[in-house]
C-alpha positions in Angstrom: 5.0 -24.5 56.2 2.6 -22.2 57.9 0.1 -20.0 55.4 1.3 -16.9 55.4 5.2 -19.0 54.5 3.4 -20.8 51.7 1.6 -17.1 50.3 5.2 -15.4 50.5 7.0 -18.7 48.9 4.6 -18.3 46.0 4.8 -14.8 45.2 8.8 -15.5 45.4 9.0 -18.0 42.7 6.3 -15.9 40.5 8.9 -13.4 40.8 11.8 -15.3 39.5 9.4 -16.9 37.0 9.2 -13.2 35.3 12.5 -11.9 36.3 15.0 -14.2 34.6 13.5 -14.7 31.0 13.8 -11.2 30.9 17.4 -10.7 32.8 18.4 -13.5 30.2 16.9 -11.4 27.4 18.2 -8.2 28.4 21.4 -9.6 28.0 21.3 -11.1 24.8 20.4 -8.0 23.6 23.0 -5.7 25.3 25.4 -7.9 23.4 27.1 -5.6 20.6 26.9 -6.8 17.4 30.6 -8.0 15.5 32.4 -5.4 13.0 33.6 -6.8 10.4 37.4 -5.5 9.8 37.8 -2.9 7.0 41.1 -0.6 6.5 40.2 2.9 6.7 42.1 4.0 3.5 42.2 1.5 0.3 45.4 -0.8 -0.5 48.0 0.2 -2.6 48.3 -2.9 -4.5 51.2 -1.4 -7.2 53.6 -0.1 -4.5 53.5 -4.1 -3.0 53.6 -5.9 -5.9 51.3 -8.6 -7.8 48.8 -10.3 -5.7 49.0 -14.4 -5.5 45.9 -15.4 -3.7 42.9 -14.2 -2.2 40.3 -15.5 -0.1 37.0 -13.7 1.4 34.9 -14.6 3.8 32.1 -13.2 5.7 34.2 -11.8 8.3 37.5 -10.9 6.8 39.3 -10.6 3.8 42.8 -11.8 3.5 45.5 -11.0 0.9 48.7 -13.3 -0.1 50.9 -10.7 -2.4 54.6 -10.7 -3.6 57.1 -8.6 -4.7 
């Protein structure tokens, strides 16, 4: 490689040194955030009869009722 190749070769890789930690970055960031699943209006637990099990977890809450 001639000089002025190896100068521009250099500056090149600096570049890409800097640019993808922060294109990786930017993207972990621009990733929205999970919503958790919530009805809009409460349950109406009488009108479906006696609830058998429930189980909660971080993410979602799930209901096993009968009539």
């Amino acid at each position: 490689m001639i000089k002025p190749l190896r100068k521009r070769h250099l500056q090149v890789w600096v570049l890409l040194a800097v640019l993808i930690p922060v294109g990786i970055i930017a993207g972990w960031m621009a990733v929205p955030k999970m919503m958790t699943q919530e009805l809009l209006q409460p349950p109406a637990s009488k009108t479906f009869g006696f609830k058998i099990e429930s189980i909660e977890d971080g993410n979602y809450k799930d209901t096993l009722k009968s009539k």
